[in-house]
C-alpha positions in Angstrom: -20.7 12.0 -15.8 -18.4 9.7 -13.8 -19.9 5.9 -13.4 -18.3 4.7 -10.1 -18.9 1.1 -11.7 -16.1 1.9 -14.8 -18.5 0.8 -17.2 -18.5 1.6 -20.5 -15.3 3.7 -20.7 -16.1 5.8 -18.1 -13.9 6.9 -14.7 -13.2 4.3 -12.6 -13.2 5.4 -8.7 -11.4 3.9 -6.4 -11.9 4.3 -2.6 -8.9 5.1 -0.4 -8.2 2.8 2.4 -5.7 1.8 5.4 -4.8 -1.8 5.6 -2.9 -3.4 8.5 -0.7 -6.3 6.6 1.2 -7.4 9.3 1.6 -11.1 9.0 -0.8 -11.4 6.3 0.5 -13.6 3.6 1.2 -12.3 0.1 2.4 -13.6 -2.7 4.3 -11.8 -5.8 4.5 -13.5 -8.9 7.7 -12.1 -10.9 11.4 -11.6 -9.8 12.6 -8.4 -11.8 12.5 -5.0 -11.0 9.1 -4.1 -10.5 8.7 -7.2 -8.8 11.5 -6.0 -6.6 9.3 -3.0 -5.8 6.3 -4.6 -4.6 8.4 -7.1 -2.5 10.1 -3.7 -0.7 6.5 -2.1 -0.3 4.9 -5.6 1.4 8.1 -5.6 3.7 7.6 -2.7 5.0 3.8 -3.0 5.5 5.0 -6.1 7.5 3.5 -8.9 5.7 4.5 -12.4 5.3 5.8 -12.4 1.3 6.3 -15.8 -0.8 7.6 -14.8 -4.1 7.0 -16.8 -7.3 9.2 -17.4 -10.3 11.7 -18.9 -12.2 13.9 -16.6 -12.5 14.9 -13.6 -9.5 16.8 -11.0 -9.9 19.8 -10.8 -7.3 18.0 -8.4 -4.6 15.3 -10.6 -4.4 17.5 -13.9 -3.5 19.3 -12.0 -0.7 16.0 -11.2 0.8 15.2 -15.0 0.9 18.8 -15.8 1.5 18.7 -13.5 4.6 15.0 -15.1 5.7 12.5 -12.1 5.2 10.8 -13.5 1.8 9.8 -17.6 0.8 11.1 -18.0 -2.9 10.0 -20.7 -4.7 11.7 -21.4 -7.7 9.1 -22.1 -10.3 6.7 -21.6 -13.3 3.8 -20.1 -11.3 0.5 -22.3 -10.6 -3.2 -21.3 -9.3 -2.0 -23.3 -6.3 0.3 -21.0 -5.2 -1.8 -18.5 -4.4 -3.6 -20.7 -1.7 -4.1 -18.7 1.8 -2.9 -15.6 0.4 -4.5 -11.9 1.5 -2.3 -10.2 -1.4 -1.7 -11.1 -4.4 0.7 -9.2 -7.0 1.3 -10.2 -10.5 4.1 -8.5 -11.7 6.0 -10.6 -14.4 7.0 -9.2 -17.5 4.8 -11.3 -19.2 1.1 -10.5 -20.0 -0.2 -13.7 -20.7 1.3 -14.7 -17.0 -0.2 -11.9 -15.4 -3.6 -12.5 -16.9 -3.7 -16.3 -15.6 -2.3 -15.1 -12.1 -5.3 -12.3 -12.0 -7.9 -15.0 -13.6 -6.8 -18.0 -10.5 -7.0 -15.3 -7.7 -9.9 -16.0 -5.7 -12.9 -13.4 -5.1 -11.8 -12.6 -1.9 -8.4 -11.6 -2.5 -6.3 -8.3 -2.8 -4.8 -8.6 -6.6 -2.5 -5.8 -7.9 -1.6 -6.5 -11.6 1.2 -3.9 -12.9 1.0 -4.1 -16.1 -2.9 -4.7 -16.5 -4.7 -2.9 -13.4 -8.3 -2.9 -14.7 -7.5 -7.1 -14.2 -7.0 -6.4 -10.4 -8.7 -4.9 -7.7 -6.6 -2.2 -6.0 -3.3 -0.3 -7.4 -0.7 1.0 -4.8 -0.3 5.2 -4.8 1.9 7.2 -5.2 2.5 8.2 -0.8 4.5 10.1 1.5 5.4 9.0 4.8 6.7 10.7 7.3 6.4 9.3 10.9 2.8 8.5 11.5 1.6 10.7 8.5 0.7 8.9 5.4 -0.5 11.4 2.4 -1.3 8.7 -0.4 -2.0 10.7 -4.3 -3.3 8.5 -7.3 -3.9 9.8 -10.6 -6.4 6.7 -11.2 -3.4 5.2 -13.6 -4.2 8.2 -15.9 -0.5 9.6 -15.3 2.1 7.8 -12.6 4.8 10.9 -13.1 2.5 13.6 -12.4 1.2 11.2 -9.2 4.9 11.6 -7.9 5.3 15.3 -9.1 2.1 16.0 -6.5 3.6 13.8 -3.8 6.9 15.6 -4.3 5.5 19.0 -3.9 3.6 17.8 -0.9 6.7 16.9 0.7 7.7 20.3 0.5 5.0 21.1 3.0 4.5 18.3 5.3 8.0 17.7 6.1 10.2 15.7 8.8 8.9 18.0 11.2 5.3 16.6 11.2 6.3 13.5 12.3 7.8 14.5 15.9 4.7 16.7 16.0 2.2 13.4 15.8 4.4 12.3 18.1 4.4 14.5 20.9 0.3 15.4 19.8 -0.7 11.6 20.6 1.4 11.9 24.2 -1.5 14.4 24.6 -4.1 12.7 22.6 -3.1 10.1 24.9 -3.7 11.9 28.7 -7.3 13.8 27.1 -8.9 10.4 26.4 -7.5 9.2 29.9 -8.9 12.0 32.0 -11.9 12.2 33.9 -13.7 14.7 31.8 -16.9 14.1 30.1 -17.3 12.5 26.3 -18.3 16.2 25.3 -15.3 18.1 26.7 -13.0 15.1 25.8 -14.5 16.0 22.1 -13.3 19.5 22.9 -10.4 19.3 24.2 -9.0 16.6 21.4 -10.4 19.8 18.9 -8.6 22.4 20.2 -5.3 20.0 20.4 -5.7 19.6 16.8 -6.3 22.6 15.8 -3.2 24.1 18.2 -1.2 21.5 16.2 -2.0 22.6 13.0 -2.0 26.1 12.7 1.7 25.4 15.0 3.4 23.8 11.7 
């Protein structure tokens, strides 16, 4: 029987959700590789990304060279976590990544890579293609198969299905401003859907 609290040994569920990050302020503690990943990720999500450590591998100081991350040069400290939605611990050092996960507040996001049962949310595996967004997690039970699942997936919902989201909210877009009722609105938007789908 799966608990849904992750209590004593059991699977730990975790609920799928859409964040808008744009100009929310992160922080990432770590400057190596994986570091490196999560940096890339919370670009692209658009948020506002201080990074944290003493040492940073070279992609990382161009970022902050060029002006799209705050690096601070340091042994990390509760403190620098202040005001921040996201938090990522991703050193390569366990003890560090427990004290980061242990001075996050209750309220914050906290990915730790090494240790997730010490955060609260892990990043998926996902495949974006336009607007589409197919996310796949394996609950941390195997990462590779995760990205054999989303690879296969891609083989399906192609490039194709983002010029089709495209052009479906143009008409999305003239339904919802027409004059017909909520009901034939409802309707309509169906049918659009469905015309989309069984199309590609």
């Amino acid at each position: 029987m799966i608990d849904q609290n992750g209590k004593g040994g059991a699977l730990l569920i975790h609920t799928p959700i859409m964040l808008d990050l744009s100009q929310k302020p992160a922080v990432v503690v770590g400057g190596g590789k994986v570091a490196a990943r999560r940096i890339r990720w919370l670009l692209i999500a658009g948020a506002c990304v201080t990074v944290v450590a003493e040492r940073a591998q070279e992609a990382i100081r161009v970022l902050a060279a060029e002006g799209k991350v705050t690096y601070r040069e340091k042994p990390f400290a509760p403190a620098d976590l202040e005001g921040a939605w996201v938090v990522v611990a991703a050193t390569d050092s366990p003890e560090v990544n427990r004290k980061v996960a242990e001075s996050a507040g209750d309220r914050q996001l906290v990915n730790v890579v090494d240790q997730p049962d010490r955060g609260n949310f892990h990043v998926p595996t996902s495949l974006q293609q336009g607007w589409l967004t197919l996310a796949v997690s394996t609950g941390g039970a195997s990462p590779i198969l995760a990205g054999m699942i989303r690879d296969k997936l891609a083989e399906q919902f192609d490039e194709k299905w983002a010029e089709a989201l495209e052009a479906l909210d143009e008409e999305r877009r003239a339904i919802k401003g027409s004059g017909l009722c909520e009901e034939e609105k409802r309707h309509q938007l169906k049918r659009l859907a469905r015309k989309w789908f069984d199309s590609l």
